[in-house]
N, C-alpha and C positions, 0 to 999 in steps of 0.2 A: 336578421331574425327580429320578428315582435314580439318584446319580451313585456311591454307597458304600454300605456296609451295616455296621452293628457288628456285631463278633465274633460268630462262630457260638456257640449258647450249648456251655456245657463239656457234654461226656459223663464222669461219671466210674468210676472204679473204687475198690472198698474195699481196698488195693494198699498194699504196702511200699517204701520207700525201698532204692537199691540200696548196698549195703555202699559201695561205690566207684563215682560214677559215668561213666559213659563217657562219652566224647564224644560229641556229636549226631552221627548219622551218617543219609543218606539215601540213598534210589535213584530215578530217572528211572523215568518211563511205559515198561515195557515191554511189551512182544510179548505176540500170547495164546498159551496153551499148550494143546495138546490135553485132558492128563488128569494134571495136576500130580502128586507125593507127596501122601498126606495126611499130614496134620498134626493130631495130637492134643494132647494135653496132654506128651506125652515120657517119656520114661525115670524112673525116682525119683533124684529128687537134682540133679535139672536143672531151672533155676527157668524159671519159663514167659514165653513170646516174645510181645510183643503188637505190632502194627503197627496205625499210625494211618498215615488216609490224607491228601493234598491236591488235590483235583482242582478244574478249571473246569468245573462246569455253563453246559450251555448248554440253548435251547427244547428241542432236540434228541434225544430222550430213547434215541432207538438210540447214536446216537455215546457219549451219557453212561455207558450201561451198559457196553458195549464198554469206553469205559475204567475205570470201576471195574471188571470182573470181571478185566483185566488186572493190576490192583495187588492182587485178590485172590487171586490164581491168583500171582502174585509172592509172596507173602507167605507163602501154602502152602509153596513150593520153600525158603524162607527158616526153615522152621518154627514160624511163629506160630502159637498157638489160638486169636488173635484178632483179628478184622479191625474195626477204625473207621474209619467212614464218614462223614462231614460232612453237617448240616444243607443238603438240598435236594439230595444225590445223584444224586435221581433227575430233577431239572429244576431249572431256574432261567427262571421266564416273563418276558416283555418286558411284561406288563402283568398286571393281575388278571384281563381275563376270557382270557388265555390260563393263566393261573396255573391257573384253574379247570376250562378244559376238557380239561387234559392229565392231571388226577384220576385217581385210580385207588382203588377198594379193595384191602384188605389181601387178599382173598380174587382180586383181578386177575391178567393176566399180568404183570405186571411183576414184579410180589413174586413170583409162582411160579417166573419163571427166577431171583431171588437164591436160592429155596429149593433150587432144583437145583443153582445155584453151592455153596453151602455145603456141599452133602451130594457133589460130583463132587470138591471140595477138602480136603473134613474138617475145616471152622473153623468156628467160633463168628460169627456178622459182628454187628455195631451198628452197627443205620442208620438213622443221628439225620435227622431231620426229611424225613420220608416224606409226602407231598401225598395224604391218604387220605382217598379219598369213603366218608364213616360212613352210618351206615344210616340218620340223618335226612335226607341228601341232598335227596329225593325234593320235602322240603316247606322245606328251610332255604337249600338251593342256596348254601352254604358248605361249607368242608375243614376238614378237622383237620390239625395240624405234630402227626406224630407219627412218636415213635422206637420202632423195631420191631427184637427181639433173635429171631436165629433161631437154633438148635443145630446140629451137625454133621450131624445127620437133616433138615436143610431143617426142624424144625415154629419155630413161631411161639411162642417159650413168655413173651415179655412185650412188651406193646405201651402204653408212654407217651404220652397225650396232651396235649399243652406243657398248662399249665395259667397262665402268667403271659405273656399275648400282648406283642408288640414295638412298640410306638408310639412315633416315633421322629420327632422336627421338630427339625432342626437346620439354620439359615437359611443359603443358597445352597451348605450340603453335603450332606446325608442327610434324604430324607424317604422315612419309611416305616410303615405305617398295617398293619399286620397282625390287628389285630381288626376290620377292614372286612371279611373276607372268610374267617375262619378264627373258628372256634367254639373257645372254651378248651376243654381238657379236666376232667375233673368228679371226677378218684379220683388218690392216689400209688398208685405199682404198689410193690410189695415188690420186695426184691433179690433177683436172681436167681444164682446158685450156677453158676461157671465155672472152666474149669481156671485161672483168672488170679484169681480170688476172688468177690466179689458184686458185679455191675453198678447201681451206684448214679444214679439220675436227678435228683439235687439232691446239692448239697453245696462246699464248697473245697477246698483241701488241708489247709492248715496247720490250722484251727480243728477240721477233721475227720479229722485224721490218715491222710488217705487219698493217694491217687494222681490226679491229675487229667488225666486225658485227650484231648485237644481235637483233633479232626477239624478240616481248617477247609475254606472256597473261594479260589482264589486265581484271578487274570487275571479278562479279562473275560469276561464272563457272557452278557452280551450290551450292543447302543450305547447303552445309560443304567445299566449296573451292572457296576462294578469291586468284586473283593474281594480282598484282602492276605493271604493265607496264614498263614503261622508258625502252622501244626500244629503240637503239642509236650506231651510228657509232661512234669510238674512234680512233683517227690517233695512228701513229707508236710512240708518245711521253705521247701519255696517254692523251691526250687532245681529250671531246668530241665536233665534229663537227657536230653532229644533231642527234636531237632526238625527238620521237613523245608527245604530250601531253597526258591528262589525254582522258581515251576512245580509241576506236578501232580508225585505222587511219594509215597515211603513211611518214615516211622520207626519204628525201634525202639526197645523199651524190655522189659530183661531186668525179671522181677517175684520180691522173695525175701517172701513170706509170711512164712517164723519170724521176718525180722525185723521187721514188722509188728507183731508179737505182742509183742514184746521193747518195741517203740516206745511203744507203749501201756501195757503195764506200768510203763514207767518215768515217764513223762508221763501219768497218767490223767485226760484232759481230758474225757472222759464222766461221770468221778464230781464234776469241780469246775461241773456247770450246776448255775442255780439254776432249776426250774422254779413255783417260787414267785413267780417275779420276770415271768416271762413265759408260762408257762403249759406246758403239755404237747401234741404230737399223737398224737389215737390214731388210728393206721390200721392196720387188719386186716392180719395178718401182718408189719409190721414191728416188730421185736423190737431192743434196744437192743443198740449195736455189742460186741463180746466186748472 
């Protein structure tokens, strides 16, 4: 029986540490709104607003989007240029073959109302672990966990698919078997270029001087799966700077880039790898962090 799930994997971003940082501060599920502000990247000189989400998936995939376009359409009003979304967004099954038959391609409706959402609200969204029937469907009759970044034009400009699946036996708490029914995916995708910096799909903080981002699921999900929350942005030192409360809802997290830059200059933990020692990855288009 699945009675828990560990941690949703991190989304992260290639992000600075905030000069000073604030308090965690969150907000409750609210109301939809017609036709929010958009939200761009902001004025010069104003560091850019990201919002991670928390919500409970459930089978139920209208009610689910209902509420995530709520906390996006929140978050717009709020003026983030970034929405984070939590692995399984867009359902959470009661079983595999309901897991399966609620699939969708990336080219579905489903993905096409988040594409209208992002372009009616002007944000960026990341949305980690999308149940996408791939185009060997037909003959594999498995899904891919895959995180799909959209631009404020609704297009589709990177799509990760998990590449390290979840297997997971741990006696009378957690059993979960995610390579039974899910195809790993076969490439790293490059980082993508947002008003908030590069949307990174691997990585930590502290060892990668980056920003770490984590969507998560909380409540029940449905009568065999509970999951525990604590969405929370963590600077580049391991310290978190905001994170959501108990229930579905939204944080914040202000982003200063110069001092990213500053960080890394002063600590340059890219020039102390030894790829001698462990070796090198080359994949197309990515290029080593500045």
């Amino acid at each position: 029986m699945l009675r828990a799930v560990p941690r949703t994997p991190l989304r992260c971003l290639l992000l600075a540490p905030l000069r000073t940082p604030r308090r965690p501060h969150s907000s409750s599920t609210p109301g939809s709104s017609p036709r929010p502000p958009r939200a761009m990247a902001g004025p010069p000189g104003l560091k850019p607003l990201v919002a991670v989400g928390q919500v409970t998936s459930t089978p139920d995939k209208e009610l689910n989007f209902a509420a995530c376009a709520g906390l996006v359409r929140e978050a717009a009003r709020r003026g983030a240029c970034l929405v984070f979304l939590p692995e399984g967004f867009d359902y959470i099954g009661s079983d595999t073959a309901q897991t399966l038959s609620l699939a969708e391609g990336l080219d579905g409706d489903l993905m096409g109302r988040y594409a209208e959402l992002a372009r009616d609200c002007g944000v960026w969204l990341s949305l980690g672990g999308f149940h996408e029937r791939g185009r060997d469907w037909p003959t594999t009759q498995r899904i891919y966990n895959c995180h799909a970044l959209l631009d404020p034009a609704g297009r589709l400009v990177a799509a990760y698919r998990k590449t390290h699946l979840c297997d997971v036996e741990l006696e009378g708490r957690v059993t979960m078997k995610e390579s039974g029914f899910t195809n790993p995916g076969t490439e790293i995708v490059p980082p993508v270029s947002t008003p908030a910096g590069k949307v990174l799909l691997r990585a930590r903080a502290i060892e990668s001087q980056c920003y770490v981002v984590a969507a998560a699921q909380t409540g029940k999900n449905h009568e065999r799966r509970t999951s525990y929350g604590h969405a929370l942005v963590v600077d580049p030192w391991g310290a978190v700077v905001a994170q959501c409360r108990e229930g579905p809802g939204l944080c914040y997290a202000e982003i200063d880039l110069d001092y990213l830059h500053r960080v890394r200059r002063e600590i340059p933990v890219h020039g102390h790898r030894r790829p001698d020692l462990y070796g090198t990855v080359a994949a197309a288009g990515l290029a080593p962090a500045p």
